[in-house]
C-alpha positions in Angstrom: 160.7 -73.4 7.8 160.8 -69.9 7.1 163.3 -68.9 4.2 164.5 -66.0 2.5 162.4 -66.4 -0.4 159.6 -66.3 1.8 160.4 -63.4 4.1 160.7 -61.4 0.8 157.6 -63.1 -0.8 155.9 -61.6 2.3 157.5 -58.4 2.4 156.9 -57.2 -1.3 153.2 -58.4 -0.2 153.0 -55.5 2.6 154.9 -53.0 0.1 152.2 -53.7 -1.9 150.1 -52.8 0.6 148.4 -56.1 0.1 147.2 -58.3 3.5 148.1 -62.2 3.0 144.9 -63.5 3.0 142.8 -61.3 1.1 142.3 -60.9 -2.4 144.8 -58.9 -4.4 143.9 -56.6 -7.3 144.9 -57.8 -10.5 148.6 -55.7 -11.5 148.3 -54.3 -15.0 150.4 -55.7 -17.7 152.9 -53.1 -18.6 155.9 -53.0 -20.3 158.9 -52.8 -18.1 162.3 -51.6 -19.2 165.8 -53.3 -19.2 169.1 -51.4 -18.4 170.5 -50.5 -21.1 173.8 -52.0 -22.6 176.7 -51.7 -24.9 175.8 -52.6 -28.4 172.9 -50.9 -28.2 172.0 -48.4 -31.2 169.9 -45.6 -29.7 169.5 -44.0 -33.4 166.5 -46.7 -33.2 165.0 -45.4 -30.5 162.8 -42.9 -29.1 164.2 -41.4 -26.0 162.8 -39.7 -23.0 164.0 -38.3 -19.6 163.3 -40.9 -17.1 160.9 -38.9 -14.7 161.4 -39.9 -10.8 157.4 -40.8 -9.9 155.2 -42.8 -8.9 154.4 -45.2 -12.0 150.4 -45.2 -12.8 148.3 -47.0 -14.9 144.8 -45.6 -16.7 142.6 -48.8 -17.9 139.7 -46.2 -19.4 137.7 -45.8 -16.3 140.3 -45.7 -13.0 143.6 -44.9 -12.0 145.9 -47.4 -10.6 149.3 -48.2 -9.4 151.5 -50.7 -10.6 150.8 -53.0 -7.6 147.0 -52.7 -8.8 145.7 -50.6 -6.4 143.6 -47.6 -7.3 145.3 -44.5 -6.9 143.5 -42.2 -4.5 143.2 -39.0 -7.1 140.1 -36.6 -6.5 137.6 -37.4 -9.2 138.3 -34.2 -11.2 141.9 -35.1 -11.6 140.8 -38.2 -13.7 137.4 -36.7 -14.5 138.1 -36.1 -18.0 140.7 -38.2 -18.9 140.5 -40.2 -22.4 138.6 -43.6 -22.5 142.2 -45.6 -23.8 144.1 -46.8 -21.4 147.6 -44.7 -20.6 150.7 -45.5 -19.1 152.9 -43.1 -17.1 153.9 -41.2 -14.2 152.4 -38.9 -11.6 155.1 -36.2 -11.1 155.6 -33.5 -9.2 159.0 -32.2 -10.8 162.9 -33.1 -10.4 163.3 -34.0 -6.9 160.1 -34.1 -5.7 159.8 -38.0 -5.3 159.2 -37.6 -1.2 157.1 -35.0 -1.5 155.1 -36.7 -4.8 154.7 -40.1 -2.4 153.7 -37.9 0.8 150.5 -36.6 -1.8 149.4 -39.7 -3.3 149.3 -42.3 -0.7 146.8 -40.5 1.5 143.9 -42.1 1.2 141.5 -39.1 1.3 142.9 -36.8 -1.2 143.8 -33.2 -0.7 142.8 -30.6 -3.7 145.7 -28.2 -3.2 148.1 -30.7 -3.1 146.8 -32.5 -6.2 146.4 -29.3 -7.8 150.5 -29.8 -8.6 150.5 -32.8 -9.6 150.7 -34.0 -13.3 149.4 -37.3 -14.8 152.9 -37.7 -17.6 152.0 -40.3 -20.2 154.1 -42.3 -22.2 152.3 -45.4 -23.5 149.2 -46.9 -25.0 149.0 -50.0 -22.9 148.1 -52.7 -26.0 147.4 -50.5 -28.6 148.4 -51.5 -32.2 151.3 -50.1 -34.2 155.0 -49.4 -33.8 155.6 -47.1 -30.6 155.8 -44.3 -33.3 152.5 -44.5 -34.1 151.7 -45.1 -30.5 153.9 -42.3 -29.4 152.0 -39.9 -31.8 148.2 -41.1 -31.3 149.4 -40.5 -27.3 149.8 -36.8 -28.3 146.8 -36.2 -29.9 145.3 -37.9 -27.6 146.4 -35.4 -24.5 146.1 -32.4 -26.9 142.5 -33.5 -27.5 141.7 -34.0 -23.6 143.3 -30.3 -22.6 144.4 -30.7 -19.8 146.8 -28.8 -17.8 147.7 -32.0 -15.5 147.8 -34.3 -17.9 150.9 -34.3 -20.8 152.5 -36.4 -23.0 156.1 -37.1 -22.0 158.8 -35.2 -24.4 160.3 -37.8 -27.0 163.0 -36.9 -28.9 165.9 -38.6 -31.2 169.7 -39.0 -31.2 171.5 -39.8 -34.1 174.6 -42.0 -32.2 175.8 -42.9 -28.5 177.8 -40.0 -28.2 174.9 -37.8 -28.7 172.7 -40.1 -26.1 176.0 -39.7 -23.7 175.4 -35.9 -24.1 171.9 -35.7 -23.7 172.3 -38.0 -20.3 174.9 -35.6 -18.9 172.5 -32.4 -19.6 169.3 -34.3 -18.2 171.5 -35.5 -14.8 173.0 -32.2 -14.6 169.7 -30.6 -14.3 168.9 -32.8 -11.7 167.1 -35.4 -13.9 167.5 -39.2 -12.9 168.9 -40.6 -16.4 166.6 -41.7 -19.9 164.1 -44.2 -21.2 164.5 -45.4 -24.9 161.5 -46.8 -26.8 162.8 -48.8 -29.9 161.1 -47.0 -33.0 159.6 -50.2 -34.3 158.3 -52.0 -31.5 154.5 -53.5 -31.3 153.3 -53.5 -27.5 154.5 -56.2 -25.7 154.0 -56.1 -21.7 157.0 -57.6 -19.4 160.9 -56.7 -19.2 162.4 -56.7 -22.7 164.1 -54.7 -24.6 162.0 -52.7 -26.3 162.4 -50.1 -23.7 165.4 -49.3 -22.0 166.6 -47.4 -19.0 170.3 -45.3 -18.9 171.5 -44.0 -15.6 175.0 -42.5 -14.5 174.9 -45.3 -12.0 173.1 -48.5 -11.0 170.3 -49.0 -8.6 168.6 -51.8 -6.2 166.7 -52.8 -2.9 167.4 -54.0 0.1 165.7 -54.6 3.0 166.9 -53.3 6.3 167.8 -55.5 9.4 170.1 -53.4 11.5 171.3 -50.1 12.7 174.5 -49.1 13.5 174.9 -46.5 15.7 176.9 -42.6 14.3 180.2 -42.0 16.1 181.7 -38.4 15.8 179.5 -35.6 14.5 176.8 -38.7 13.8 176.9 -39.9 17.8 173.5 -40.0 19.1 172.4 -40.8 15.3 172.4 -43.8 13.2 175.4 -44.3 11.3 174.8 -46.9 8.8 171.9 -49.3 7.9 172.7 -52.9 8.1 170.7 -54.5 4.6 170.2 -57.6 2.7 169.5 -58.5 -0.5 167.6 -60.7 -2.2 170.3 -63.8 -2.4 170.4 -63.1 1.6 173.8 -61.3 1.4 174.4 -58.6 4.0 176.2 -55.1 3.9 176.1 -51.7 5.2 174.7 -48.1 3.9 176.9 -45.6 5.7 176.0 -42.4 3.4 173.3 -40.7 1.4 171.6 -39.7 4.6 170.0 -36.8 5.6 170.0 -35.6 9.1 166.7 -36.5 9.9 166.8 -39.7 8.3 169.8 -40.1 10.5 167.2 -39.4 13.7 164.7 -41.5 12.5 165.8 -43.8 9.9 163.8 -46.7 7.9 162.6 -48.8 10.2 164.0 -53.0 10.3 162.1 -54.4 7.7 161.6 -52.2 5.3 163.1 -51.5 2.0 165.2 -49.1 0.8 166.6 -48.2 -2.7 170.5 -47.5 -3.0 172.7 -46.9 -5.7 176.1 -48.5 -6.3 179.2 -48.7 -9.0 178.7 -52.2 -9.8 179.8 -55.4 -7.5 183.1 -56.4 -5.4 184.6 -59.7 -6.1 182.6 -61.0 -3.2 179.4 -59.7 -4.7 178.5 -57.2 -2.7 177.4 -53.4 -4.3 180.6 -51.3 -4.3 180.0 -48.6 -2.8 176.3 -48.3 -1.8 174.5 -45.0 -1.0 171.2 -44.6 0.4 168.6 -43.0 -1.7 165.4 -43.7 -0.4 163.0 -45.2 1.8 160.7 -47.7 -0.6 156.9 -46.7 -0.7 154.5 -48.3 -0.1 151.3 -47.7 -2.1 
């Protein structure tokens, strides 16, 4: 019988770009981050603009993704890189993510496209020490390596939460997607906790798509909303966030998508949901 759990088991599988059947590369263990919550005291934190890329891992010899698949890089890009392991982004800039994904999921690299891209670090994957000491052995690190493409993410302080509000109001104003906070005192410890922390103006998830409805109006001829479901198998529609030609050739049934919401309806279902992007696949 095929189930819901299943259907997703398999379809995180292909995101993953991963053929039942064959043998997976090992994921990395990384430290993931929590949303942040009230009660939290971000004077004990570390804090960062969350950078909208394409997470990669460095073990000291290749380049990975999260799903662990090598990132296809040309060999100078990684050439010189230091023998620890790093944690961090590729990035292309503030709104780049499409473009960014376009780059580094061809699988025979192109120089001049690489040529923008930077390698923005963040984290000594099990190194010892409170992410102080991590955060500052990560600079020298990058200052010792010299390279143009490859930087240590900014971290910077905030003495209270109004302070944080302020500084996630500049950051999204800029076109920044929200902040990561790295509690001062942490040891490395891979998985979701709490030790790092995400703040956005709004909340974010994936669905995958299993209908399209068609546009009426100045949308006829177009789609006009995505029929999705979650994870718990509830359905609901995307009706805005589109761009005209993702209206003309929107994400395909069965794929996933990542929307944004303002928290849930009684029923459960995302109050209003807009459509950010087609998920990857890498």
């Amino acid at each position: 019988m095929v189930t819901i759990r299943s259907l997703w088991a398999g379809l995180w599988l292909a995101v993953a770009g991963i053929v039942p059947g064959q043998a997976a590369a090992a994921p990395p263990e990384l430290i993931l981050a929590e949303v942040y919550r009230d009660g939290i005291d971000p004077a004990a934190y570390w804090v960062s603009e969350k950078l909208d890329g394409v997470r990669a891992y460095w073990d000291g010899h290749g380049l990975y993704f999260r799903s662990g698949n090598p990132v296809p890089a040309p060999a100078w890009f990684t050439r010189d890189f230091p023998a620890e392991p790093l944690d961090g982004e590729l990035w292309l800039g503030r709104g780049t993510f499409s473009r960014l994904a376009g780059i580094v999921r061809k699988r025979e690299p192109v120089d001049g496209e690489w040529r923008r891209v930077r390698y923005m670090v963040f984290e000594l994957p099990g190194a010892p020490g409170a992410f102080t000491a991590r955060k500052d052995r990560l600079l020298a690190l990058v200052q010792a390596a010299g390279l143009p493409w490859l930087e240590a993410v900014e971290q910077f302080r905030v003495r209270d939460r109004e302070a944080l509000g302020a500084r996630l109001d500049q950051v999204v104003a800029g076109g920044g997607e929200g902040l990561m906070l790295h509690r001062a005192d942490a040891p490395y410890s891979a998985g979701r906790n709490g030790d790092l922390v995400k703040l956005k103006p709004y909340l974010d998830r994936e669905a995958k798509v299993v209908g399209h409805s068609p546009g009426k109006g100045r949308f006829a001829g177009k789609m006009g909303a995505l029929l999705v479901e979650d994870e718990t198998g509830r359905r609901f529609r995307i009706g805005t966030g589109f761009s005209t030609a993702e209206r003309e050739n929107p994400p395909p049934i069965g794929s996933l998508v990542t929307y944004r919401y303002r928290g849930l309806t009684e029923a459960g279902l995302p109050r209003f949901p807009v459509f950010l992007r087609r998920r990857q696949v890498f």
